[in-house]
DSSP file (Angstrom, degrees, kcal/mol; ACC not computed):
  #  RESIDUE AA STRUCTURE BP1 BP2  ACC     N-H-->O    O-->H-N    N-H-->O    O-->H-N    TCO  KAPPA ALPHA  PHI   PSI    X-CA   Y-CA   Z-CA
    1    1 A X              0   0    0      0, 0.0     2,-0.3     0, 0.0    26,-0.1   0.000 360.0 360.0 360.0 132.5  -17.6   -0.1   10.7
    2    2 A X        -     0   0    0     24,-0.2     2,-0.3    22,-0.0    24,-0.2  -0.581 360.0-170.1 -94.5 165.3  -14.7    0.4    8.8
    3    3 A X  B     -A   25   0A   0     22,-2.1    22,-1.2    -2,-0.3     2,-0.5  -0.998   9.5-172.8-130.3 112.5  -12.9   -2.5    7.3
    4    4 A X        -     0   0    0     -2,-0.3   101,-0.6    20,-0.2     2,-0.6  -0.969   1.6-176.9-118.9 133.5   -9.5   -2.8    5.6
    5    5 A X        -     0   0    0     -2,-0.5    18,-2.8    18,-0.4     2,-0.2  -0.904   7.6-175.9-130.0 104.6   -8.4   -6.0    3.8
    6    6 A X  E     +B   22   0B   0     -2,-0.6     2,-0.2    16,-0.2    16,-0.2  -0.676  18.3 166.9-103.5 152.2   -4.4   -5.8    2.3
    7    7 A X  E     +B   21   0B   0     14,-1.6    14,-3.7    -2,-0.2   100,-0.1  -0.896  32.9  68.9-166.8 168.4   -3.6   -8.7    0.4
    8    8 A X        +     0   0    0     12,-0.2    11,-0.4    -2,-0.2    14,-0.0   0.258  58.6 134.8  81.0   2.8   -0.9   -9.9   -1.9
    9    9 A X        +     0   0    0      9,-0.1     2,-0.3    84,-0.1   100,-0.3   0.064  18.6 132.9 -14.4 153.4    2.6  -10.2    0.3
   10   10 A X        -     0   0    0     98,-0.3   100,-2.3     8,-0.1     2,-0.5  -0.838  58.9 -57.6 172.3-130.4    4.5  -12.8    0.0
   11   11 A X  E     +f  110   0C   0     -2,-0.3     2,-0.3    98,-0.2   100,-0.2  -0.931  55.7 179.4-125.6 121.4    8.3  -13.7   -0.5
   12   12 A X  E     -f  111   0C   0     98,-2.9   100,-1.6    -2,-0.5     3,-0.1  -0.992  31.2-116.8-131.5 130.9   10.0  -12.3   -3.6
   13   13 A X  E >   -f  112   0C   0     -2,-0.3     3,-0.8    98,-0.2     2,-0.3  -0.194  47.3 -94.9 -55.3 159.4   13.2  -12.3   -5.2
   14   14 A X  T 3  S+     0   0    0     98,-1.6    72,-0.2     1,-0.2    -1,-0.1  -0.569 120.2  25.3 -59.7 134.8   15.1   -8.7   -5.6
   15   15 A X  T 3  S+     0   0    0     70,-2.0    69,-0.5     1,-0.4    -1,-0.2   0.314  99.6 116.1  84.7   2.3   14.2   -7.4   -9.0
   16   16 A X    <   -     0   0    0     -3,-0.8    69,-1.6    69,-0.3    -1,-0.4  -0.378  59.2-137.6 -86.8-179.8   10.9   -9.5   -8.8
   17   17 A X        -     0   0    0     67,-0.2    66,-0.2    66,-0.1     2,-0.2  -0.940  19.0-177.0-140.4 134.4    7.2   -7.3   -8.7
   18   18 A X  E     - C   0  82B   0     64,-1.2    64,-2.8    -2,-0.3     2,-0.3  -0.721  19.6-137.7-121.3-166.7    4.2   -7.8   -6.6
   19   19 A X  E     - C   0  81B   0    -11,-0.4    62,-0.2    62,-0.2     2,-0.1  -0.885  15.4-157.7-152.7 129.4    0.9   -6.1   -6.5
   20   20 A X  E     - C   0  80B   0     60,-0.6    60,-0.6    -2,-0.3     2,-0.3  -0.357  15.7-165.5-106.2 147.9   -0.7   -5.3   -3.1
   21   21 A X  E     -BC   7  79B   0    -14,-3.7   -14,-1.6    58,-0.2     2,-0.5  -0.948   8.8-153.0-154.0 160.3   -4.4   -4.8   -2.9
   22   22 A X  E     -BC   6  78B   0     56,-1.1    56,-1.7    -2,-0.3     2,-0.8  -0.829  11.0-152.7-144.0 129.8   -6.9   -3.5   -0.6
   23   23 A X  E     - C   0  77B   0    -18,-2.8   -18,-0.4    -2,-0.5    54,-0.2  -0.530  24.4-158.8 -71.4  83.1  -10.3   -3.9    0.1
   24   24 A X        +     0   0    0     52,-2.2     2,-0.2    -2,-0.8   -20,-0.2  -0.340  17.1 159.3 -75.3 148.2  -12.0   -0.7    1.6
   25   25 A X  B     +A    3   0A   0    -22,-1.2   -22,-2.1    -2,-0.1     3,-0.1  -0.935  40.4  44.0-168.0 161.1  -15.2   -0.4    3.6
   26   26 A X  S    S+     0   0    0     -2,-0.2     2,-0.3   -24,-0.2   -24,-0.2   0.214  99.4  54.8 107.2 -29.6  -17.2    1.5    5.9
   27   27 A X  S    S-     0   0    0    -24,-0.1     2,-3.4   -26,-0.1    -1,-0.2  -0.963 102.7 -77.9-135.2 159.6  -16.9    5.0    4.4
   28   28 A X    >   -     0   0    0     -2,-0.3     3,-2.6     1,-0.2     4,-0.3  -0.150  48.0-178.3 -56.2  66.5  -17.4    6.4    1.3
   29   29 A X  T 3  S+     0   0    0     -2,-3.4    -1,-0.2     1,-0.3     3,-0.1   0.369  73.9  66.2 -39.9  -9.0  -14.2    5.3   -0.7
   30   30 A X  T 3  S+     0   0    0     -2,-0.2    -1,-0.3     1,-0.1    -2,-0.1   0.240 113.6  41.6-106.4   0.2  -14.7    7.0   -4.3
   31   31 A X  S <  S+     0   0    0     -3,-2.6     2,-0.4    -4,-0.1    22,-0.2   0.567 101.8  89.7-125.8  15.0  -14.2   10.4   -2.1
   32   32 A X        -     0   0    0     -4,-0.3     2,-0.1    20,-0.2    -1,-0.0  -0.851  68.1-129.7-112.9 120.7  -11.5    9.3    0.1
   33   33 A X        -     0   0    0     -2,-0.4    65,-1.6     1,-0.1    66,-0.5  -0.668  28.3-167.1 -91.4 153.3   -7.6    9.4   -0.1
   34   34 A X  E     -GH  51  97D   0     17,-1.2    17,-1.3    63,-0.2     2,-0.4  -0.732   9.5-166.1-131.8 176.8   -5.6    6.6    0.6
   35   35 A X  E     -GH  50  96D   0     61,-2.7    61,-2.1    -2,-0.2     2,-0.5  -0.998  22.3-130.0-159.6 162.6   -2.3    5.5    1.2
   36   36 A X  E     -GH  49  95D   0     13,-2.0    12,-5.3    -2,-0.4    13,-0.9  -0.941  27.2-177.0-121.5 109.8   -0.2    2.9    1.3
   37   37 A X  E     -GH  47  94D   0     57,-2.4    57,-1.1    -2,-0.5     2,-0.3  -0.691   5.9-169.1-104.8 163.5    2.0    2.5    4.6
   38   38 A X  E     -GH  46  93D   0      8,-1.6     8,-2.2    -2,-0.3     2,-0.3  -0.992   7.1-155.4-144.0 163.8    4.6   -0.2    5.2
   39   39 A X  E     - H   0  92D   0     53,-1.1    53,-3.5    -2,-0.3     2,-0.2  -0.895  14.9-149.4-142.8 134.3    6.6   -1.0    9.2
   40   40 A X    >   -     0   0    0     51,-0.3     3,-1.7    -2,-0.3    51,-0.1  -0.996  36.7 -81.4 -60.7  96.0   10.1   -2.6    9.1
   41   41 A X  T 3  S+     0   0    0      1,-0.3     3,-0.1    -2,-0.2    -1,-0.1   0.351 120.5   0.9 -44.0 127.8   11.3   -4.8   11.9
   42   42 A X  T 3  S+     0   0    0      1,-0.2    -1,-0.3    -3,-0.0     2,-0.2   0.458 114.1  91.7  68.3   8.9   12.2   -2.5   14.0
   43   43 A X  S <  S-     0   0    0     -3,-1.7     2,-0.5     1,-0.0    -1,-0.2  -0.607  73.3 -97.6-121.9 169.8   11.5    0.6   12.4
   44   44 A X        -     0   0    0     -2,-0.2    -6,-0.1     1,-0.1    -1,-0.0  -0.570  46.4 -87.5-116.6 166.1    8.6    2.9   12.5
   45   45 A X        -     0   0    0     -2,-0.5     2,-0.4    -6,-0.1    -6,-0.2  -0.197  41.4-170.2 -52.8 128.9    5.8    3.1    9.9
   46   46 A X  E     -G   38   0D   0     -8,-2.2    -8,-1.6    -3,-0.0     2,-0.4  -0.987  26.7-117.1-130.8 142.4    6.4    5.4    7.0
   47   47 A X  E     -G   37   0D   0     -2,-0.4    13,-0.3   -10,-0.2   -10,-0.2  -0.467  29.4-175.8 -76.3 125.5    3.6    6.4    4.2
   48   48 A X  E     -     0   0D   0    -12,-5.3    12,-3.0    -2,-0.4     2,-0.2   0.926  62.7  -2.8 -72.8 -53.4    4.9    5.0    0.9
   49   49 A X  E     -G   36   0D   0    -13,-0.9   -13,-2.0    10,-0.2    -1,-0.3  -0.865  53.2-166.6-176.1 123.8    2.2    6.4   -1.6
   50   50 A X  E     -G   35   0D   0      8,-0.5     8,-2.0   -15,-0.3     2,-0.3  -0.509   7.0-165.5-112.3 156.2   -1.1    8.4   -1.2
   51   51 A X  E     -GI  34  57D   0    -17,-1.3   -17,-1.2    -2,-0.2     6,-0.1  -0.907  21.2-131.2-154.1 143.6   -3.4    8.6   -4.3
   52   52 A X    >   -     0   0    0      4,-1.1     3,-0.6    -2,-0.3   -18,-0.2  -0.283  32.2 -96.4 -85.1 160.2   -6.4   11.6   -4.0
   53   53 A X  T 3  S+     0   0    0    -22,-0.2   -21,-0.1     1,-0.2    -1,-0.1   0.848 130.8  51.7 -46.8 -46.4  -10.0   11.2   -4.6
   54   54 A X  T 3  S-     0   0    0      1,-0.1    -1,-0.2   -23,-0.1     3,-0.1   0.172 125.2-100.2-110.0  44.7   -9.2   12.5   -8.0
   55   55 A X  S <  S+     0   0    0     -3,-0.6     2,-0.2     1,-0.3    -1,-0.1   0.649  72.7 146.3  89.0  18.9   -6.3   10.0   -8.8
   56   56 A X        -     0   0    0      1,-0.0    -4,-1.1     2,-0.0     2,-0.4  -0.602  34.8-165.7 -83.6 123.9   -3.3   12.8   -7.8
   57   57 A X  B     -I   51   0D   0     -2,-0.2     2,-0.5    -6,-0.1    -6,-0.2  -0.745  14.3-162.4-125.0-173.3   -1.0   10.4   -6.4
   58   58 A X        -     0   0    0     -8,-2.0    -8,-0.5    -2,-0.4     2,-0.3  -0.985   8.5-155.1-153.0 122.8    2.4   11.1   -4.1
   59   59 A X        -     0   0    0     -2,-0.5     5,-0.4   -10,-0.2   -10,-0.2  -0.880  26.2-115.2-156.9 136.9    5.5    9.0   -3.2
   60   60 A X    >   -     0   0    0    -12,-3.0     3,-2.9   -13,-0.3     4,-0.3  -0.105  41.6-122.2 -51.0 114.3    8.3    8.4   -0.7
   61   61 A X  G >  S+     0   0    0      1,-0.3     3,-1.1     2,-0.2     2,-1.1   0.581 116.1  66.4  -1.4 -87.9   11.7    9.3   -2.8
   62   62 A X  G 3  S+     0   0    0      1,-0.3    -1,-0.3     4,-0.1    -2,-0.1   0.016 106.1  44.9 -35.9  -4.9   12.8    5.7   -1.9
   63   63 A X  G X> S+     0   0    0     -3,-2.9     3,-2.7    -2,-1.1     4,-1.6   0.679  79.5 119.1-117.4 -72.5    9.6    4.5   -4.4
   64   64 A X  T <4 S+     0   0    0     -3,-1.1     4,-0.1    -5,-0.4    -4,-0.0   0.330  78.1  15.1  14.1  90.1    9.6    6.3   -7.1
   65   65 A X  T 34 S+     0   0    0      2,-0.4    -1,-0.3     1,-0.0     3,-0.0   0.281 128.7  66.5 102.0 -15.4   10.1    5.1  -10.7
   66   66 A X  T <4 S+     0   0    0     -3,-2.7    17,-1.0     1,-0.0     2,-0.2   0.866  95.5  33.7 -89.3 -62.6    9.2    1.6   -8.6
   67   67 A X  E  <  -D   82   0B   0     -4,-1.6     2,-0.4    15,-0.2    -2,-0.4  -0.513  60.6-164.1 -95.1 166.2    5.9    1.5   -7.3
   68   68 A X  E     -D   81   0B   0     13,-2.5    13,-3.9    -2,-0.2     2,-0.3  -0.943  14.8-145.1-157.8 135.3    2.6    3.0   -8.8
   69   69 A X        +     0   0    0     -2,-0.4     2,-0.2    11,-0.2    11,-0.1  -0.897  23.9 161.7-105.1 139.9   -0.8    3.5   -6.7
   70   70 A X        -     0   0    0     -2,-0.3     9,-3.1   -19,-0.1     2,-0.4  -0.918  22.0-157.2-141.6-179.4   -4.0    3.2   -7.8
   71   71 A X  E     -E   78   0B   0      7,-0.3     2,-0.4    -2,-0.2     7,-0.2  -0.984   8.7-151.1-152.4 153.8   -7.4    2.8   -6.8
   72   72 A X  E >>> -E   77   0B   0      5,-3.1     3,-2.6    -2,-0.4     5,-1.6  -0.698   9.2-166.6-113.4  75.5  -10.8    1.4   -8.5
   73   73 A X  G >45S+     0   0    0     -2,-0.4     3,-2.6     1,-0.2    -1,-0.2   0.879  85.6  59.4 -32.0 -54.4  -13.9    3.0   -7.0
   74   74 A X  G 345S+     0   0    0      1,-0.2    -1,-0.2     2,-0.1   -44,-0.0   0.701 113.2  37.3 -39.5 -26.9  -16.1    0.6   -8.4
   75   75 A X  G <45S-     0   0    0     -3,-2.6    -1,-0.2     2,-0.2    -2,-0.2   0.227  97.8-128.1-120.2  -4.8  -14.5   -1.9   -6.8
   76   76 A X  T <<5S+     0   0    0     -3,-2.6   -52,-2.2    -4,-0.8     2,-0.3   0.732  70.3 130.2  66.5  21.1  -13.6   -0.3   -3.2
   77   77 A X  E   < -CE  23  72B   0     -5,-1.6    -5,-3.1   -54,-0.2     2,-0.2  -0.787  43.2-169.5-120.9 139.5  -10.1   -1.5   -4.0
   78   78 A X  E     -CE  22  71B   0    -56,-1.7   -56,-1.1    -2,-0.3    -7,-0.3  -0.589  18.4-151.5 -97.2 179.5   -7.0    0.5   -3.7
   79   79 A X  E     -C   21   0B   0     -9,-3.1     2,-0.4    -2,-0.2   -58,-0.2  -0.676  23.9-161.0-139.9-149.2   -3.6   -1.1   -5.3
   80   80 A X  E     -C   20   0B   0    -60,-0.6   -60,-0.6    -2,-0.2     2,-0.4  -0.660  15.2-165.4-175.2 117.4    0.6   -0.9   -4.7
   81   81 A X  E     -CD  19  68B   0    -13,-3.9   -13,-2.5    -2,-0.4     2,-0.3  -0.895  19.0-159.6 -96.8 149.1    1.8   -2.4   -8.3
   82   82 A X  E     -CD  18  67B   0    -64,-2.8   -64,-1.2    -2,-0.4     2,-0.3  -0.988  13.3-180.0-126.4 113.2    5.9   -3.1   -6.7
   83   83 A X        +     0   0    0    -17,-1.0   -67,-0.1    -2,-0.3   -66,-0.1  -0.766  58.5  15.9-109.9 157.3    8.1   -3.3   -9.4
   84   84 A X  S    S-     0   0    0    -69,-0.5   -67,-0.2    -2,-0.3    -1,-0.1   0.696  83.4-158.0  17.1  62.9   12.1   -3.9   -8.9
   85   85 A X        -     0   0    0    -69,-1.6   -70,-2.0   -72,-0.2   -69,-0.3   0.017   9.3-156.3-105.4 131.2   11.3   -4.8   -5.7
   86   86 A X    >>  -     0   0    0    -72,-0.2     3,-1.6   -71,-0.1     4,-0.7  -0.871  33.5-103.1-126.3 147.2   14.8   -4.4   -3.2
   87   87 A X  G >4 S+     0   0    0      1,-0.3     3,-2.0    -2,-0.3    24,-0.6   0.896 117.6  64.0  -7.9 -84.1   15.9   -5.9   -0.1
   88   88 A X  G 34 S+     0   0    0      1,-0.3    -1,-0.3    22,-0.1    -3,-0.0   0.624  85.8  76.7 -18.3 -34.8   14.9   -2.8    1.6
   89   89 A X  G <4  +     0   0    0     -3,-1.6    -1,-0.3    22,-0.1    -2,-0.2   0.955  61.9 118.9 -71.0 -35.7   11.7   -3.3    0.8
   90   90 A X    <<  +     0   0    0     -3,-2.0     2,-0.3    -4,-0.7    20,-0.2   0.056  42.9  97.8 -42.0 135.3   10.5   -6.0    3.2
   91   91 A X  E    S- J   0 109D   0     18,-1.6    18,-0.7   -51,-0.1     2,-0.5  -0.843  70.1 -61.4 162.3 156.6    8.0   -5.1    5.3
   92   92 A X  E     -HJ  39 108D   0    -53,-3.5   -53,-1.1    -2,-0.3     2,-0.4  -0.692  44.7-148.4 -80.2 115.8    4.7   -5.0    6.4
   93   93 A X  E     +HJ  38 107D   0     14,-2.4    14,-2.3    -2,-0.5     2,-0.4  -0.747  15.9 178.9 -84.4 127.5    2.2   -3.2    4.2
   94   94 A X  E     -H   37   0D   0    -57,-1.1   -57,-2.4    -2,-0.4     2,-0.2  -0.934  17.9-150.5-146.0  98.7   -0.7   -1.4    5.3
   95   95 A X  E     -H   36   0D   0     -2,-0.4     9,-0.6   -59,-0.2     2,-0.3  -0.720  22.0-179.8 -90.3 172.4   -3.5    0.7    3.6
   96   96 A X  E     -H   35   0D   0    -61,-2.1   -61,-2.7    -2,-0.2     2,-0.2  -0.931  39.6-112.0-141.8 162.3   -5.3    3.6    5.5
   97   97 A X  E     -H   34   0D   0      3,-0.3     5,-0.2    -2,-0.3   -63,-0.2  -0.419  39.1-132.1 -52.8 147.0   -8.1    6.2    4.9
   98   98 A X  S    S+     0   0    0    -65,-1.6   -64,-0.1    -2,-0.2    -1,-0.1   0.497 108.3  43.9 -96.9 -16.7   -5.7    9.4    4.9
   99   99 A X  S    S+     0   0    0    -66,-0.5     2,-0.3     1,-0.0    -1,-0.1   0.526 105.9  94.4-106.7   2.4   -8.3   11.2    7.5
  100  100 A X        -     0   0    0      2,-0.1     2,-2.7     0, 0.0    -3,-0.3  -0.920  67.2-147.3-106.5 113.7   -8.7    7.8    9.7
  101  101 A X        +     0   0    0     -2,-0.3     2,-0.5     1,-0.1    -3,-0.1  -0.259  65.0 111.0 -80.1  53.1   -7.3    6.5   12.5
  102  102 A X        -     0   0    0     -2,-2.7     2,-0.6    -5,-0.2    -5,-0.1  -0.681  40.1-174.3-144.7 119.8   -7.6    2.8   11.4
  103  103 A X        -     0   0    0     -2,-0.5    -7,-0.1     1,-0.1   -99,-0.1  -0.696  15.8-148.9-107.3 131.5   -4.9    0.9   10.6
  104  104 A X        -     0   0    0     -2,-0.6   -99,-0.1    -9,-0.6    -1,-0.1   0.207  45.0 -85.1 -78.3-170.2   -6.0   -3.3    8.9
  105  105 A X        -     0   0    0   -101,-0.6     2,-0.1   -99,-0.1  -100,-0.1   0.982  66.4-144.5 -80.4 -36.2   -3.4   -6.5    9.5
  106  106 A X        -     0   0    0   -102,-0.1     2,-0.3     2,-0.0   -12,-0.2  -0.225   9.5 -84.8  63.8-170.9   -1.5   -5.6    6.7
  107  107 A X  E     -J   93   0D   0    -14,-2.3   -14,-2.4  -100,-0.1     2,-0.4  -0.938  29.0-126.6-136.1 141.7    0.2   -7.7    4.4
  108  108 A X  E     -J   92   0D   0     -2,-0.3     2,-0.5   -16,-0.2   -98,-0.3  -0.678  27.6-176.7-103.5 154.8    3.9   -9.1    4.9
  109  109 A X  E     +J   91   0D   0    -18,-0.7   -18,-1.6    -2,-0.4     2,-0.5  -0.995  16.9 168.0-135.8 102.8    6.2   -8.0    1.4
  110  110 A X  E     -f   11   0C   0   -100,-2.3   -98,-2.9    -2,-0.5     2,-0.6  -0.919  17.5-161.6-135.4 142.2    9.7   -9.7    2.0
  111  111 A X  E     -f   12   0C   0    -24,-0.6     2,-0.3    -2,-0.5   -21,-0.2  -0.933  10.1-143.3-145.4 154.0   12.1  -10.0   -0.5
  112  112 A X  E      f   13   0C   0   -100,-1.6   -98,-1.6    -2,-0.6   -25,-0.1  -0.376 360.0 360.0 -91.3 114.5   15.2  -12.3   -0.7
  113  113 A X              0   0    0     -2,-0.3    -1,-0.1  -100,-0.1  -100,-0.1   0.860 360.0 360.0-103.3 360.0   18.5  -10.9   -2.3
C-alpha cells in the first residue's frame, strides 16, 4: 500500500526558509522519481520540482535559485529545502511518485508578508 507522509509547513515570514519532507512507502523509492507539487486556494495543483532516480532534478521557473530537491534512499525521504520564501508561495504541498496516481494530505506552507 502506498504511503506518503509530507511534513514541515507551517507559517513563515517572506524571506524566511522551510524544509518540507516526505516519507515514502509502498514501492520501491531508490528507483522512483518524485516531485514535489503544491495547490493554492483556488488554483489548481502545479509540479514545483521533480528529482530522477539518479538525482537529475527539474523546476517550475517561479522556483528556481529558491528551492532545491532532494531525496535520501536510505531513508525513503524525499525533501523541498524553501529558501526566500514569497507571499506567492503559500500553499499546500504535496509529494507524489512521478508514475502514481496517489496524491498524501500534504503539508500547509503559508507565508506572511
Amino acid at each position: 500500500q502506498v504511503q506518503l507522509a509530507e511534513s514541515g509547513g507551517g507559517l513563515v515570514q517572506a524571506g524566511g526558509s522551510l524544509r518540507l519532507s516526505c516519507l515514502a512507502s509502498g514501492r520501491a523509492f531508490n528507483i522512483s522519481a518524485m516531485g514535489w507539487y503544491r495547490q493554492a486556494p483556488g488554483m489548481q495543483r502545479e509540479v514545483v520540482a521533480r528529482i530522477s532516480r539518479y538525482g537529475t532534478t527539474i523546476y517550475v521557473d517561479s522556483v528556481k535559485g529558491r528551492f532545491t530537491i532532494s531525496r535520501d534512499n536510505a531513508k525513503n525521504t524525499v525533501y523541498l529545502q524553501m529558501n526566500s520564501l514569497k507571499p506567492a508561495d503559500t500553499a499546500v504541498y504535496y509529494c507524489k511518485y512521478l508514475d502514481y496516481d496517489y496524491w498524501g494530505q500534504g503539508t500547509q506552507v503559508t507565508v506572511s508578508s
